[in-house]
KOLNU-102489 format. One record per residue: residue in one letter; chain; z, x, y of N, C-alpha, C, O in turn. Coordinates in steps of 0.1 Angstrom, whole numbers. Layout:
N
- a;A;Z;X;Y;Z;X;Y;Z;X;Y;Z;X;Y
...
//
This chain:
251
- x;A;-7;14;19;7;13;14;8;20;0;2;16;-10
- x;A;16;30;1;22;35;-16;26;26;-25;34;18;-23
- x;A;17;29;-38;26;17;-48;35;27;-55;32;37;-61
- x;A;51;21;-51;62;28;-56;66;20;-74;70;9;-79
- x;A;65;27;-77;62;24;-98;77;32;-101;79;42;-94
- x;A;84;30;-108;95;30;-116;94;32;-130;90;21;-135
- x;A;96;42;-139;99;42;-155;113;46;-157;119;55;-151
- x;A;117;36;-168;130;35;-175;128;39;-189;120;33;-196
- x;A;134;48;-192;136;57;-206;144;68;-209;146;78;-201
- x;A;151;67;-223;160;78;-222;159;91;-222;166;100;-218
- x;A;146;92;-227;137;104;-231;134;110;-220;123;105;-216
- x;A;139;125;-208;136;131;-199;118;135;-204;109;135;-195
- x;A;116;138;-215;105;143;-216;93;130;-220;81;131;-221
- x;A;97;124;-221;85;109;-224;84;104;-205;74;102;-199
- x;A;96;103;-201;95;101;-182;84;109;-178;74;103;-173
- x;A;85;124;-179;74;133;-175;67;135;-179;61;145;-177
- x;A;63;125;-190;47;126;-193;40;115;-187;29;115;-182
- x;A;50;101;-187;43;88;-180;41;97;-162;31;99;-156
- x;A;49;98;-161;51;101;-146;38;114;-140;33;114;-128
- x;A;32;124;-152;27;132;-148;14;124;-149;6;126;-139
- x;A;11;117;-159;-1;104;-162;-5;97;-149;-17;96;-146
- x;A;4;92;-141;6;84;-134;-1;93;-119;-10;88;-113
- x;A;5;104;-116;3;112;-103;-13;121;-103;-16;127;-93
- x;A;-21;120;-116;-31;129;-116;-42;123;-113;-52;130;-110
- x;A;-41;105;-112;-49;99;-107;-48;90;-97;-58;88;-89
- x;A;-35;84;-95;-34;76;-87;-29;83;-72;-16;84;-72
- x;A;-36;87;-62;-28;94;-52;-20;87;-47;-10;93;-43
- x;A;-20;73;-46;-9;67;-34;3;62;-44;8;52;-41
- x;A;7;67;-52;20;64;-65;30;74;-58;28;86;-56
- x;A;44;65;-55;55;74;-56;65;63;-64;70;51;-63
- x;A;65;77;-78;72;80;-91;89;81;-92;96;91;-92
- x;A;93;65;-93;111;74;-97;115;70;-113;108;64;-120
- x;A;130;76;-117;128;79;-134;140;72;-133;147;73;-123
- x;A;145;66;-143;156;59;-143;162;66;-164;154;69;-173
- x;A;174;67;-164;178;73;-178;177;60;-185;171;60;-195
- x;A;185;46;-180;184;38;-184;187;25;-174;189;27;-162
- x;A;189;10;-181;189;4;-172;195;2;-161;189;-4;-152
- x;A;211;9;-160;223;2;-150;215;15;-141;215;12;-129
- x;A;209;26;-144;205;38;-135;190;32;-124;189;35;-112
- x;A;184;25;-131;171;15;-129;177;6;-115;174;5;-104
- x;A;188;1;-125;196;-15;-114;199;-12;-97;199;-20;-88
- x;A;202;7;-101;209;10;-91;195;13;-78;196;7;-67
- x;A;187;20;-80;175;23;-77;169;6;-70;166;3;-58
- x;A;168;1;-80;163;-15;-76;170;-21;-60;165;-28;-51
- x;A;186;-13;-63;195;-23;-52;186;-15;-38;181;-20;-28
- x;A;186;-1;-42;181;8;-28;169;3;-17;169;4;-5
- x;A;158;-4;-29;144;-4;-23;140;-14;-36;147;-16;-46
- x;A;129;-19;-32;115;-23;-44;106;-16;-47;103;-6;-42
- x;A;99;-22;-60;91;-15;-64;82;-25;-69;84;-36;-74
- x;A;68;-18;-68;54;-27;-75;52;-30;-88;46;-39;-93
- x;A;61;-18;-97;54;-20;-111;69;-12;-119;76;-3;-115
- x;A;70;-17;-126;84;-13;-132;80;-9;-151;77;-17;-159
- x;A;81;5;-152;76;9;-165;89;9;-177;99;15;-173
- x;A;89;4;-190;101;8;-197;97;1;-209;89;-8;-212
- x;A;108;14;-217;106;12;-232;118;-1;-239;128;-6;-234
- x;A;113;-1;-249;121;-14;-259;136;-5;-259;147;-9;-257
- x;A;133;5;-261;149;15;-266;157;14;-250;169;15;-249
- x;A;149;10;-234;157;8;-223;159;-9;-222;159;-13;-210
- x;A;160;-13;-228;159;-28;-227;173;-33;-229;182;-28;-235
- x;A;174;-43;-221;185;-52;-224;183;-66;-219;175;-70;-211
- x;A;195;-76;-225;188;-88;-216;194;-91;-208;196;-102;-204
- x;A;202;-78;-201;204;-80;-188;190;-77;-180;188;-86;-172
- x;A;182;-68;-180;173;-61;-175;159;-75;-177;153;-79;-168
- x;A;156;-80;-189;148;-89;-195;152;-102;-183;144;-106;-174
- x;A;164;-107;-184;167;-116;-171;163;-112;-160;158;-121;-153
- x;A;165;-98;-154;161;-93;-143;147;-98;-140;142;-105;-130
- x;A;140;-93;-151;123;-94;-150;123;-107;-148;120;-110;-136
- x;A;124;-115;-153;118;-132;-153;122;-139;-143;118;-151;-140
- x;A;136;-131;-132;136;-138;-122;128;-129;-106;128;-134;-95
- x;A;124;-119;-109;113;-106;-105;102;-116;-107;98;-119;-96
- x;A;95;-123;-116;83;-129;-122;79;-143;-111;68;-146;-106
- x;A;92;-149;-110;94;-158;-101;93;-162;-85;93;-173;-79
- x;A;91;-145;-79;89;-144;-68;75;-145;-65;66;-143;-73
- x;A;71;-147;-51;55;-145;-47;48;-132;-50;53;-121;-51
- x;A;35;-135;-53;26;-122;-56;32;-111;-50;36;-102;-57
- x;A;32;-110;-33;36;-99;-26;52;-95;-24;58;-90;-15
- x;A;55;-99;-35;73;-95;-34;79;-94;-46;91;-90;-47
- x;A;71;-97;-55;77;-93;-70;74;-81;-78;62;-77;-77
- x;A;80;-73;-86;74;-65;-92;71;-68;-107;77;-76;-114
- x;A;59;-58;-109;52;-64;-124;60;-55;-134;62;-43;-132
- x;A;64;-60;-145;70;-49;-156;60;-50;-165;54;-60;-166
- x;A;56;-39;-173;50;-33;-180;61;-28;-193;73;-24;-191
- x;A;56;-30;-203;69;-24;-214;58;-13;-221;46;-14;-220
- x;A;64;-3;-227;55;10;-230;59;12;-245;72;11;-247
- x;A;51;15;-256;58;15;-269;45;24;-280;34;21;-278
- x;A;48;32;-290;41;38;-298;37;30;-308;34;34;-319
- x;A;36;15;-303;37;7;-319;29;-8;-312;35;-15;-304
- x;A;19;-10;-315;8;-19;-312;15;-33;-314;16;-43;-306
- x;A;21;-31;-329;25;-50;-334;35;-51;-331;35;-63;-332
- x;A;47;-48;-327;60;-56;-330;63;-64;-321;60;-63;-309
- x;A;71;-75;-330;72;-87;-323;84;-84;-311;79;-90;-301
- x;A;90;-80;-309;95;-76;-292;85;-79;-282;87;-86;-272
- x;A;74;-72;-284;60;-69;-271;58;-85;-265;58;-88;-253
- x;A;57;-95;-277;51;-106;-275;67;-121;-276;67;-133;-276
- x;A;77;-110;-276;92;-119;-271;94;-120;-257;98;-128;-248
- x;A;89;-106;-257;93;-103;-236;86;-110;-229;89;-112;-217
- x;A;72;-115;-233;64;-120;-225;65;-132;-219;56;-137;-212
- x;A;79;-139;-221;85;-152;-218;95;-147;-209;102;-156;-204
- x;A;98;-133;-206;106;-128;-195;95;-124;-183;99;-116;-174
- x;A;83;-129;-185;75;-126;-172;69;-110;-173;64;-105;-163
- x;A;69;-104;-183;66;-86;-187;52;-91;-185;48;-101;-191
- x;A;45;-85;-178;26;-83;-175;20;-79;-188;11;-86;-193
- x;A;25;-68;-192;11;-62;-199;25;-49;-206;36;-46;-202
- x;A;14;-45;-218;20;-38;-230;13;-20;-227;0;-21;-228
- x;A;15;-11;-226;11;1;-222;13;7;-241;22;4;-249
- x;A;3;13;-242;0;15;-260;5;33;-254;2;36;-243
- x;A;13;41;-261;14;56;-259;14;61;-274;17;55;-284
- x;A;10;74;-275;2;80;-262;-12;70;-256;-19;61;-261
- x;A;-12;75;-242;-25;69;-238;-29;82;-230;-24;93;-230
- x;A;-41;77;-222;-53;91;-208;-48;84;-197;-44;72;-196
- x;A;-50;95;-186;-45;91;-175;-57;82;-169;-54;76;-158
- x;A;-68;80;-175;-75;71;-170;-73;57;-179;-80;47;-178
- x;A;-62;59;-186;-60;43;-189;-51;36;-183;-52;24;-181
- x;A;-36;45;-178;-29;43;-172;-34;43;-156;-27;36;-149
- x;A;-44;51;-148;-51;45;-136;-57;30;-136;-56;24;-126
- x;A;-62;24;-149;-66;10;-150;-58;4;-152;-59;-7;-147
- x;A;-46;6;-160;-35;-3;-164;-28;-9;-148;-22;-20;-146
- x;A;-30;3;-139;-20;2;-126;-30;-4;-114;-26;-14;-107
- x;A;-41;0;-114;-51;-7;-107;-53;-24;-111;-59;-32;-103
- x;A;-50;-27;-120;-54;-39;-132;-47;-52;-121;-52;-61;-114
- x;A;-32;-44;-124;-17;-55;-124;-13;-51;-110;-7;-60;-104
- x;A;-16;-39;-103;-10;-38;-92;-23;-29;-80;-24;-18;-75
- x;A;-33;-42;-79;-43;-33;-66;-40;-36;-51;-37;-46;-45
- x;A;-42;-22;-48;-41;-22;-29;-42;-32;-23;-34;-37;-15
- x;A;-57;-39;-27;-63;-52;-20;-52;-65;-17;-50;-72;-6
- x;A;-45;-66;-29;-34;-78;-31;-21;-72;-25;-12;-80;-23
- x;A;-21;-61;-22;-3;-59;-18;-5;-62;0;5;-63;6
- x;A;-16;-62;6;-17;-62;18;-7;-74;26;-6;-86;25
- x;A;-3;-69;31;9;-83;40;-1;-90;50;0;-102;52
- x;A;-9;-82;57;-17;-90;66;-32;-92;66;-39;-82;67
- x;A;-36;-104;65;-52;-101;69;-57;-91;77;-53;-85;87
- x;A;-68;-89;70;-71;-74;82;-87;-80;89;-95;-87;82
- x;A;-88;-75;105;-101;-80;114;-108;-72;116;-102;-61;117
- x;A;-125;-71;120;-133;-65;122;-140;-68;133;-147;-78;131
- x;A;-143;-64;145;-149;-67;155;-156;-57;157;-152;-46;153
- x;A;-169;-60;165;-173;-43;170;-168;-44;187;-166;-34;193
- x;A;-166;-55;193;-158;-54;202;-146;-47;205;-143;-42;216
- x;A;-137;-47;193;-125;-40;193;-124;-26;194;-131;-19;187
- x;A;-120;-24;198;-115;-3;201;-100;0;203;-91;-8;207
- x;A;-100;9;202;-89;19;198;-80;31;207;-83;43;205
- x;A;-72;27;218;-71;45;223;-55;47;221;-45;41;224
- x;A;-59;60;211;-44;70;205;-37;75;216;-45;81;222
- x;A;-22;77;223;-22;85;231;-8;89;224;-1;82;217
- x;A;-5;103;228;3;113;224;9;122;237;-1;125;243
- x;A;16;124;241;23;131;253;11;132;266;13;125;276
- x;A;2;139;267;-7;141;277;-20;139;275;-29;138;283
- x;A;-21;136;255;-34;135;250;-39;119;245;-34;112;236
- x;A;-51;116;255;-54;100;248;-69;105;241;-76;114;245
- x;A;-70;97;232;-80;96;221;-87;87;216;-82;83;205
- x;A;-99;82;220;-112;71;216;-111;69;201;-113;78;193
- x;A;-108;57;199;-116;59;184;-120;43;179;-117;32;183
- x;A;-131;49;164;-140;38;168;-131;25;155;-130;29;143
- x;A;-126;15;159;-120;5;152;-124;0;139;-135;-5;138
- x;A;-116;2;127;-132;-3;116;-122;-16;112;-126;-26;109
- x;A;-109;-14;114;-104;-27;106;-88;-27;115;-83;-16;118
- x;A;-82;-40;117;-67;-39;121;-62;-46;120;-70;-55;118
- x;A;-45;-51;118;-44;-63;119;-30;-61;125;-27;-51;132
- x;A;-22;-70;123;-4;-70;135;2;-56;127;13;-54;131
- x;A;-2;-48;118;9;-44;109;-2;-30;112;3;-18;113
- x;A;-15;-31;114;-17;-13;112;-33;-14;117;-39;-24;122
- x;A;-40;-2;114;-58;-4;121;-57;9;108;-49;15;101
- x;A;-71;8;111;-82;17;103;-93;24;114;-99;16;122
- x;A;-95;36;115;-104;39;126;-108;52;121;-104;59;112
- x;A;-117;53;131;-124;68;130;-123;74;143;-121;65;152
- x;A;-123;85;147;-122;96;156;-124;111;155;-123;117;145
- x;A;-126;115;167;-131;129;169;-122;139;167;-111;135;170
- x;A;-121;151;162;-105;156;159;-104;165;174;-113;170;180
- x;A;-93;164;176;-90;169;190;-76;178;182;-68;175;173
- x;A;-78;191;192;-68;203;193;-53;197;195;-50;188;202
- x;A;-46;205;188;-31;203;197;-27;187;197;-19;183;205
- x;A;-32;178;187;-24;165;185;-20;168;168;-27;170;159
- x;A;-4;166;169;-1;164;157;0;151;152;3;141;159
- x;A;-3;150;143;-2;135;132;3;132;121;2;124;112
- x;A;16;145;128;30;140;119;43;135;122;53;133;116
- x;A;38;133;140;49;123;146;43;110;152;31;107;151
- x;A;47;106;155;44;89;160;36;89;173;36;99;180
- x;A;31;80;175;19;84;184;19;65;192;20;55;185
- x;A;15;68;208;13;50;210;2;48;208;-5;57;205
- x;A;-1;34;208;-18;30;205;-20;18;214;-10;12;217
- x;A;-30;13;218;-35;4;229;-48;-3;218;-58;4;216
- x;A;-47;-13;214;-63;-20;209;-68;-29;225;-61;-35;234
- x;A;-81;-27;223;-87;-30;234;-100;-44;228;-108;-43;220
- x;A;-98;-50;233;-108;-62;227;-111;-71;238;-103;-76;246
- x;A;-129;-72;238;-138;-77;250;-146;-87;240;-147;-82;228
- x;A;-150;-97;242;-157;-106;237;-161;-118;245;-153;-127;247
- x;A;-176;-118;251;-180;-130;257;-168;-131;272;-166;-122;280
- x;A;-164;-140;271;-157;-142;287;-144;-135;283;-138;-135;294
- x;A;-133;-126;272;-122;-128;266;-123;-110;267;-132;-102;264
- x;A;-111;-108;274;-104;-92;278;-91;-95;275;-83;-104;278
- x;A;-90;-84;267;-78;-86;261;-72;-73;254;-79;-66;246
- x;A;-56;-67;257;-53;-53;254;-38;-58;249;-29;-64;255
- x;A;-38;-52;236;-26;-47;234;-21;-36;232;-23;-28;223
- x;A;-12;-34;241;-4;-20;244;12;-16;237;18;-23;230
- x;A;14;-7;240;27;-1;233;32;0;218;44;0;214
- x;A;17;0;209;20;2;197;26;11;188;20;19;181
- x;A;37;9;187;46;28;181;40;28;167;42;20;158
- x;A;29;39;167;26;38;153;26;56;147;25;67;152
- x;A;27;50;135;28;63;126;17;69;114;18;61;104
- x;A;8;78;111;-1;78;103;3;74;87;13;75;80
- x;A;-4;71;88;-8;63;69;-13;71;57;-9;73;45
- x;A;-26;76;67;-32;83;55;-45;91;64;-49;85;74
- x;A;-47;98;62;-58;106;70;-70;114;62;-67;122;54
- x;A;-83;112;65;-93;115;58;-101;120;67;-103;118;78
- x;A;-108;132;56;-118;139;67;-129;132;67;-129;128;56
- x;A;-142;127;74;-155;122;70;-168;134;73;-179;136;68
- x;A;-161;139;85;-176;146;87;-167;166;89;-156;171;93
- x;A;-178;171;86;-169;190;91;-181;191;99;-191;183;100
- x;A;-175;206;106;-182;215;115;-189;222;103;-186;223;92
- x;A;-205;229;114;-207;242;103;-197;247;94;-198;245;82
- x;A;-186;255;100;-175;261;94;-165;255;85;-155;259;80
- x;A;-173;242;83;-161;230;72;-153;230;76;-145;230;67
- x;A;-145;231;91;-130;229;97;-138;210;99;-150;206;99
- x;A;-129;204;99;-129;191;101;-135;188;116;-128;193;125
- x;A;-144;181;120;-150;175;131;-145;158;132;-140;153;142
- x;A;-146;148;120;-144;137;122;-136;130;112;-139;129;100
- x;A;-127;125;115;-116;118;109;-119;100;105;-126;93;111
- x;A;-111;99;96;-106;81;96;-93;83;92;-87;92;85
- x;A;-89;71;99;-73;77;100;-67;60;98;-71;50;104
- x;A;-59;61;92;-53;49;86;-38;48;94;-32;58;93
- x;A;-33;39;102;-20;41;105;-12;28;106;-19;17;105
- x;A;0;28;108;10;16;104;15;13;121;19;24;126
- x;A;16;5;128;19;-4;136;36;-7;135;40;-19;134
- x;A;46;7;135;63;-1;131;73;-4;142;83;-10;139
- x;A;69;-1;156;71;-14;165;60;-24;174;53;-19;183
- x;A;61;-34;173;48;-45;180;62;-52;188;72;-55;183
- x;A;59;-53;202;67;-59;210;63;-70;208;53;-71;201
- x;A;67;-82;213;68;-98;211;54;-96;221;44;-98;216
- x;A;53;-92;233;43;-97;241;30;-93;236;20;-100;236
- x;A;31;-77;229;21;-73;223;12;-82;209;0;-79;205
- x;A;17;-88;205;18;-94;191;11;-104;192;2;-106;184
- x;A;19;-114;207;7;-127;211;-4;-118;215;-14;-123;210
- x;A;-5;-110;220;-22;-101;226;-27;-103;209;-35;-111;204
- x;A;-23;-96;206;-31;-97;188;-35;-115;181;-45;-121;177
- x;A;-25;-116;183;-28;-131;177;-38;-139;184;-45;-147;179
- x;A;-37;-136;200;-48;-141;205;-62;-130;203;-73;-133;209
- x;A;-62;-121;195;-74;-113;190;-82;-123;181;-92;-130;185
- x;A;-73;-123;165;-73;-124;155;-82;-141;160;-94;-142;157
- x;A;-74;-153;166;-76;-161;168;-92;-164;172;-100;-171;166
- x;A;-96;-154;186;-107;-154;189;-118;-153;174;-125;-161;171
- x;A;-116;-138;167;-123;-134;157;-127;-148;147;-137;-150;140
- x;A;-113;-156;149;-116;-163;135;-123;-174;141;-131;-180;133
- x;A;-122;-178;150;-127;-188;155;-145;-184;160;-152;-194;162
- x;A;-152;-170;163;-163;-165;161;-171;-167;145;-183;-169;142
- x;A;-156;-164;133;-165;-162;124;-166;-178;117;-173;-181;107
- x;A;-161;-185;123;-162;-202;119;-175;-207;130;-183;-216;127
- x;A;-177;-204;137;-189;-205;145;-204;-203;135;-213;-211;134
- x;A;-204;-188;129;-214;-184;123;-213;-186;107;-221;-184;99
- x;A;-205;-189;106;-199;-197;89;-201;-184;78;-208;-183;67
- x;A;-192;-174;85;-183;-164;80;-168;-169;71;-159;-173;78
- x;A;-165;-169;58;-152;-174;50;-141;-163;52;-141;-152;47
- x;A;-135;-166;58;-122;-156;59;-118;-150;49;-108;-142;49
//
């Protein structure tokens, strides 16, 4: 999942330096710029966001209210504010912090401080919506108009899988594709079918001689699960957990 991050500032040229900070290290960041708060507010109504950046000069206590009731939501549905400032002491930094504001960004800073600042307050691991499962029982087949495709399962859950596979000609993986999880265990056959899924993220692992790509892991999102398919999963996940309580595996 992209962490979508927001900075609020008047300054077009202070936005594009946070914002260029921000994109040199973090690949999965998508960056929007707000001039000021009501431009922020409006952005907010469209979508959410993970991490909300802004200076004392974008501040209001309309916006400060915003944050503290942002603060108030669950881990996976609130966003963290960060306030950014050229000035270490002033007492503002340590007023906002009773509006729920995370953490103080010192500028200038390196893009590897702002990689840790964003990793710190906002990591992949914690934004996940669903437990993710591991079987070696479980597998994977991609299919695309006339083309189906093996691949080997490393992680999945109701919302998306993680796998590896062979790269095959003539499949694009920039339209949606169905998916079938296949899972056998002990006496337990079990398939869920008709997954409309869409790629996530795609990595090469292995090349040919020629460094054209031979083997992939391919991350993808699960954005329709029919009700029947869903009990097939849940009756997966169920089996899994009830295997790894057997062998006194901690979820």
């Amino acid at each position: 999942m992209a962490r979508r991050i927001i900075i609020i500032d008047s300054s077009p040229s202070m936005r594009r330096i946070i914002t260029t900070l921000i994109q040199s290290t973090i690949d999965d960041a998508i960056v929007s710029e707000a001039n000021n708060v009501r431009d922020a507010m409006a952005l907010f109504n469209q979508g959410s966001f993970h991490i909300a950046l802004f200076s004392k000069e974008s501040s209001t206590q309309e916006w400060l209210d915003f944050a503290k009731n942002q603060s108030a939501k669950s881990e996976l549905n609130r966003t963290r504010f960060v306030i950014f400032s050229s000035n270490q002491n002033e007492d503002f930094i340590s007023a906002v912090q009773a509006y729920g504001v995370m953490d103080h960004l010192l500028i200038p800073c390196s893009s590897r401080q702002m990689e840790q600042l964003v990793t710190r307050i906002c990591s992949p691991f914690f934004m996940r919506t669903d437990r993710r499962y591991s079987h070696q029982n479980a597998k994977a087949l991609i299919m695309q108009k006339n083309k189906n495709l093996s691949a080997q399962l490393l992680n999945f859950s109701s919302g998306g899988m993680l796998c590896e596979l062979e790269v095959a000609q003539d499949f694009d993986w920039t339209i949606p594709f169905m998916t079938t999880v296949n899972f056998a265990g002990g006496d337990v056959a079990l398939e869920a079918a008709n997954l409309y899924s869409i790629m996530s993220r795609l990595m090469v692992v292995e090349n040919n001689p020629d460094f054209s790509p031979r083997r992939i892991r391919l991350a993808c999102r699960f954005v329709i699960v029919p009700d029947e398919t869903k009990g097939v999963l849940d009756k997966m996940f169920g089996y899994i957990e009830a295997e790894e309580g057997r062998l006194g595996i901690a979820s």
